[in-house]
N, C-alpha and C positions, 0 to 999 in steps of 0.2 A: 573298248569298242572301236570297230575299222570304222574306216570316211565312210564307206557305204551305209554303213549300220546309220553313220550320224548322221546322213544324209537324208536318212528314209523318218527319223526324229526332230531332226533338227528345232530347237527350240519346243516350243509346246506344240508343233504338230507339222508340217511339212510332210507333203509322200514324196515318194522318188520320180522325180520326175526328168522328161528328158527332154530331144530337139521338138522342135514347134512347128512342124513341116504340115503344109496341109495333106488333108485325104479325102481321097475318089471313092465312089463304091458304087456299084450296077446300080439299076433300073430299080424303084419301087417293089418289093417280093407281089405284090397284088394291089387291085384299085382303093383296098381299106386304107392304104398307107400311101396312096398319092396326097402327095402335101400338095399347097397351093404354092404357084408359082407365077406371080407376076412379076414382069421386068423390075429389075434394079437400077438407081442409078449409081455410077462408079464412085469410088470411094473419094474424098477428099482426105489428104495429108493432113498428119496432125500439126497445126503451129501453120497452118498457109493463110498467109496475108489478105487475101480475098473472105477469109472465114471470121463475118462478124460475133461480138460478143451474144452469148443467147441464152435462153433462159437454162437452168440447171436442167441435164438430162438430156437435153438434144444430141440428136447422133451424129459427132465429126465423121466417121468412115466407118466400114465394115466389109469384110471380107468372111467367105465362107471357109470353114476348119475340116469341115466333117459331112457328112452325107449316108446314114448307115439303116439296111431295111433292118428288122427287129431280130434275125440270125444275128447279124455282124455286132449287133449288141452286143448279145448273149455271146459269142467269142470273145470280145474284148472283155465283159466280166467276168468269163471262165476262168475259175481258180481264184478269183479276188473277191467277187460280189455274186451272194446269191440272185440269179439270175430268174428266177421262177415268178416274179411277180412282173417281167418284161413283156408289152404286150403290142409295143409300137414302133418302127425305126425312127430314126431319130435325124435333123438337120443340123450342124451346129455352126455359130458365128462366131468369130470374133468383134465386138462392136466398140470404138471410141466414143466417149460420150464427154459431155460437159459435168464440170463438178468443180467442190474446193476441196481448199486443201486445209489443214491443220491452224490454219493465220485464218481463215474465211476468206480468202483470196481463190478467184478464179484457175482452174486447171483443167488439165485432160485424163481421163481416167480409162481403164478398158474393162472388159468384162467378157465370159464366155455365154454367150445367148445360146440355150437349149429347145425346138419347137420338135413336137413331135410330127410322126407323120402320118398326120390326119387326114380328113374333112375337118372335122369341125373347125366351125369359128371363132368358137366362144374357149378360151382354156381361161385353167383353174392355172393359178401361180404360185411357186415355191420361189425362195432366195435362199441361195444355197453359200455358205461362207467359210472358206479355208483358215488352214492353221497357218503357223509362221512359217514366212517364207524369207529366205536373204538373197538371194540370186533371181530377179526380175523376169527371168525366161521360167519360173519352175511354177508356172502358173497354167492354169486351165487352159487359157485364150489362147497361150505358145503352143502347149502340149494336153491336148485334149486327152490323149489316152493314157494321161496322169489319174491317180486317186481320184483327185477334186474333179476334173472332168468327168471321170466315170460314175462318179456321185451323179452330177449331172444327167449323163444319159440315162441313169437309173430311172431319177425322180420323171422325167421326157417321157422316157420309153411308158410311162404309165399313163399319157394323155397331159401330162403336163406342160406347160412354159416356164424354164428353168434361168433364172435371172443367177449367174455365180459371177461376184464382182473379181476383180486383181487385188482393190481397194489402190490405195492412190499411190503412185510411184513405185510401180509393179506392173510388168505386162510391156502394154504398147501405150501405158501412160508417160505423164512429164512427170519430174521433179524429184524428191526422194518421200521413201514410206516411212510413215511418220507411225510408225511400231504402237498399234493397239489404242490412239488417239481417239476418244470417244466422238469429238466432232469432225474430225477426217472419216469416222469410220462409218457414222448414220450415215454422213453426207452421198460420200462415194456406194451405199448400198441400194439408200433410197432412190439417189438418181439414177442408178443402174437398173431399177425398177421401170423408173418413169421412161426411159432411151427401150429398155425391152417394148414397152407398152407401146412407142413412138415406132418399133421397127416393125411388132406385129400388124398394126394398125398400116402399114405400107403394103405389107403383104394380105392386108384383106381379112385379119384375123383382128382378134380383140381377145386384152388378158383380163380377168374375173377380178372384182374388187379386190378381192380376201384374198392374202397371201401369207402361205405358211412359211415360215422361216426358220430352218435348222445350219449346225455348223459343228465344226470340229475344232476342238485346240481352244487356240487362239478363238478361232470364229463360235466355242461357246459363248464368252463373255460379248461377243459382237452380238450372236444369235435376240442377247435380253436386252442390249442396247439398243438396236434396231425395233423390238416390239415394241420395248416402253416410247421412244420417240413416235412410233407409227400411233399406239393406242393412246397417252396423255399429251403430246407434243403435238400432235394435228403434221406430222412430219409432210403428211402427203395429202392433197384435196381428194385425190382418188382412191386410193390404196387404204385397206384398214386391216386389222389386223387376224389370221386366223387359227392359228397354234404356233406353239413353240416346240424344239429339240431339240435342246443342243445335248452336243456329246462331248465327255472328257473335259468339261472346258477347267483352267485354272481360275474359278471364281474365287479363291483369294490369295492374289498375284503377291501381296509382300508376304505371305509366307512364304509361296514359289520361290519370291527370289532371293529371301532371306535363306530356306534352303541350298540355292545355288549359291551362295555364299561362304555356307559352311562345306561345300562338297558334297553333299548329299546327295545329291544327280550326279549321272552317269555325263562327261563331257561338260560339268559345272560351268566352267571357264567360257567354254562357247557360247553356250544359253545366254550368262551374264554380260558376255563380252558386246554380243548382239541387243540385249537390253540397255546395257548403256551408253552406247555409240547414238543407238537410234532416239534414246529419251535425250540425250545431252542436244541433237539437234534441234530437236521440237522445243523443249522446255528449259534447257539451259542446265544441265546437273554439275556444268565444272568448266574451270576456266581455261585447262590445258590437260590435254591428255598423260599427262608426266602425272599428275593429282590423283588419277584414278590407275593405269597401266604401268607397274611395273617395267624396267628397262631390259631390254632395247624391245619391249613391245610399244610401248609407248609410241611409237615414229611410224608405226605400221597399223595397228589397229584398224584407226578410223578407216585408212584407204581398203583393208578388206572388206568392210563392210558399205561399201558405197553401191553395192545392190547387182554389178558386173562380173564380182568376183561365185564363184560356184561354192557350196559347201564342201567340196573335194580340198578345195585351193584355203580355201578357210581354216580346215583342219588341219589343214599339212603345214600351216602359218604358226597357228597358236598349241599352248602345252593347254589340254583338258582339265586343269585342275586351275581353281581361282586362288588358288592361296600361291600360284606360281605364275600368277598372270596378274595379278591385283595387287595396288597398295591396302595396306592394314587398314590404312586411314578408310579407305573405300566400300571395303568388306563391310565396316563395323558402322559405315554410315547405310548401308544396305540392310543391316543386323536393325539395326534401331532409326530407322527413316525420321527424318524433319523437314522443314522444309519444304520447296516444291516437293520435291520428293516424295514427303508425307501427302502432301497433297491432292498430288498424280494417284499415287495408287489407292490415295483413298475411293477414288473414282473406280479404280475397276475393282477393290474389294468389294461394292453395294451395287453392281451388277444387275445381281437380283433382289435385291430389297426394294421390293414393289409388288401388286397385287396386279396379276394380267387378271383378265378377265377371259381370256382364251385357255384352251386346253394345253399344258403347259407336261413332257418329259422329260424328263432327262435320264440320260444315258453315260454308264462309266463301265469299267471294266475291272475285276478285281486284283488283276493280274498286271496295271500297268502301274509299272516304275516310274514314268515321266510325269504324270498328271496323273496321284493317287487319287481312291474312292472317296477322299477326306475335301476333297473339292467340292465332289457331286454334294456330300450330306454338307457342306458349310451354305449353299444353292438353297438347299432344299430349306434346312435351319431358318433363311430368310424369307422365302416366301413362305413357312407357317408364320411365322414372326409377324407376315402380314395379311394372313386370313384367306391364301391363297390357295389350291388345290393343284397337285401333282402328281405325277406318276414317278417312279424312282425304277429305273430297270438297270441293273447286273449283266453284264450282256457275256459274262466268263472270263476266266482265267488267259486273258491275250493283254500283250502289248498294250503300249499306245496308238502304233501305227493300225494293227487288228482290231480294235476295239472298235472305230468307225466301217471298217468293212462288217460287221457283225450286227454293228447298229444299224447302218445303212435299209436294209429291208424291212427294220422292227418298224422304222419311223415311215415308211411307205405305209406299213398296215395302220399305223397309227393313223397320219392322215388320211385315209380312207376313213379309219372309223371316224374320223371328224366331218368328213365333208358329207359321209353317210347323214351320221346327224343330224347336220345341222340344214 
């Protein structure tokens, strides 16, 4: 596989994404799509001294990304996302917000805020959550006309308020991303919720209790994380919970990485390489990189993965295969997990072992090599296990990367038929 290709996979889900520059676009196409527009004030820097501590959620700065009447949508999903169900331009933020981090300790996180371009006042809310990402810029808030942003102006262009986090040490956040951490990951979603609802609420709008939450990749296993905290965790005073999506997600990560262990994935070496740089930070898996990385990657590793480096520079660093980038010793502690280790990913294997009480689908692809169909049915397996009710969609014979542009429009009409509903 070329850098490109691993670029567009990378890990359990990343799109290809590029510079972060903002964009202009003409005048509103008509007055249905005049959005509201009351003054802003200027941004405040992330880490400025004058900026006391506050409660989880408030918004450090925000700058605008995007500005598009419902045409320039539909161009920018041309050829990527079915675009038929587009019915509004769309404004897009970047916002810095309050949050923690993986310790419970205070940070700064970012997010790309999606408002359509209405009247109304009142919107209905999605949270929208990406796949792995290693390079900090390959995020929505940088590059809006990435995947994950374009998810965004999908879910917008349909009357929505579109909350998609970076999650923590990604974006125009501090610190480093602490890879798939169940409480970095509510944390940084929910409060990313609470700073939307703080920015709309500026602008003279107001976002709708219920909020659907779908994701890809990685951001399946987020998508059930983030419901179960909203619906039994009391996550938020406001916010409750109103369907689930996720797509492709690896709901049971140590087979995944026991997989990438044995070679079994395309770019094994990388996937793995990336899971355990980023757990050894958060959780401690080893005491010297010589213990886990083969020589002379040993000495280089960790510095590729400190979140500046590109998937390009990553690939061209390390050999694709873990039986040439790995010690035995490392492999076969990944093969048969103890330990923190065990631990850790016992937490993202039970995902879904819980009973939403929300309309709950999920979506895989029969065709994708990266994150088989054997995830979605391992998902599904536990919510019957708990008396729960779902939807299981096939969404074809695509990739990993296709398989969320495929889904993408399913889970539009999905939550319509929910909001229908209910």
């Amino acid at each position: 596989m070329n850098s490109q290709r691993f670029r567009a996979r990378l890990l359990v889900g990343a799109a290809i994404l590029g510079s972060g520059a903002a964009l202009t676009a003409p005048a509103p196409a008509s007055a249905a799509e005049t959005p509201t527009r009351p003054a802003l004030t200027a941004p405040a820097p992330v880490g400025d001294s004058h900026i006391r501590p506050e409660e989880a959620g408030s918004v450090v700065s925000f700058r605008q990304v995007a500005d598009l009447t419902a045409q320039q949508v539909i161009l920018e999903l041309q050829g990527k996302i079915n675009s038929s169900r587009v019915r509004y331009g769309v404004t897009a933020y970047q916002v810095v917000y309050r949050t923690t981090n993986s310790a419970g300790e205070p940070t700064a996180a970012s997010q790309l805020l999606v408002l359509p371009r209405t009247t109304a006042r009142r919107l209905p809310a999605v949270s929208w959550l990406h796949g792995t990402i290693a390079y900090r810029k390959d995020v929505a808030s940088e590059n809006p006309a990435a995947d994950d942003g374009l998810a965004a102006y999908l879910f917008a262009s349909t009357g929505r308020a579109v909350s998609a986090p970076d999650y923590v040490g990604l974006g125009a956040g501090e610190g480093f991303h602490p890879y798939g951490d169940p409480r970095a990951t509510v944390a940084a979603t929910v409060d990313a919720l609470r700073a939307a609802r703080a920015f709309a609420h500026r602008n003279g709008r107001e976002l709708e209790r219920t909020v659907q939450v779908s994701g890809f990749s990685q951001g399946g296993p987020a998508t059930m994380l983030v419901g179960r905290a909203l619906q039994d965790g009391g996550a938020d005073r406001y916010f409750r919970l109103g369907a689930l999506a996720p797509v492709a997600g690896p709901f049971h990560l140590s087979a995944f990485e026991a997989d990438a262990a044995d070679d079994k994935i395309d770019k094994s070496g990388l996937y793995l390489a990336y899971f355990a740089t980023a757990w050894n930070k958060t959780y401690g898996l080893y005491g010297s990189p010589s213990e886990v990385f083969r020589a002379p990657y040993d000495r280089i590793v960790e510095g590729l993965f400190d979140g500046d480096h590109t998937t390009e520079q990553i690939a061209g660093a390390l050999p694709p295969a873990s039986r040439d980038l790995f010690t035995e010793d490392f492999l076969n502690k990944v093969r048969t997990p103890s330990g923190v280790l065990k631990q850790r990913l016992q937490a993202l294997d039970t995902t879904c072992d819980w009973n939403p009480n929300v309309p709950v689908s999920l979506f895989h692809a029969r065709g994708d090599k990266d994150v088989d169909d054997s995830h979605s049915a391992y998902c599904a397996q536990q919510l019957t296990d708990n008396g729960a009710g779902y939807r299981l969609t096939d969404v074809g014979d695509y990739d990993h990367s296709d398989s969320v542009r495929q889904a993408l429009p399913r889970i539009v009409r999905f939550f319509d038929e929910v909001a229908d509903a209910g």
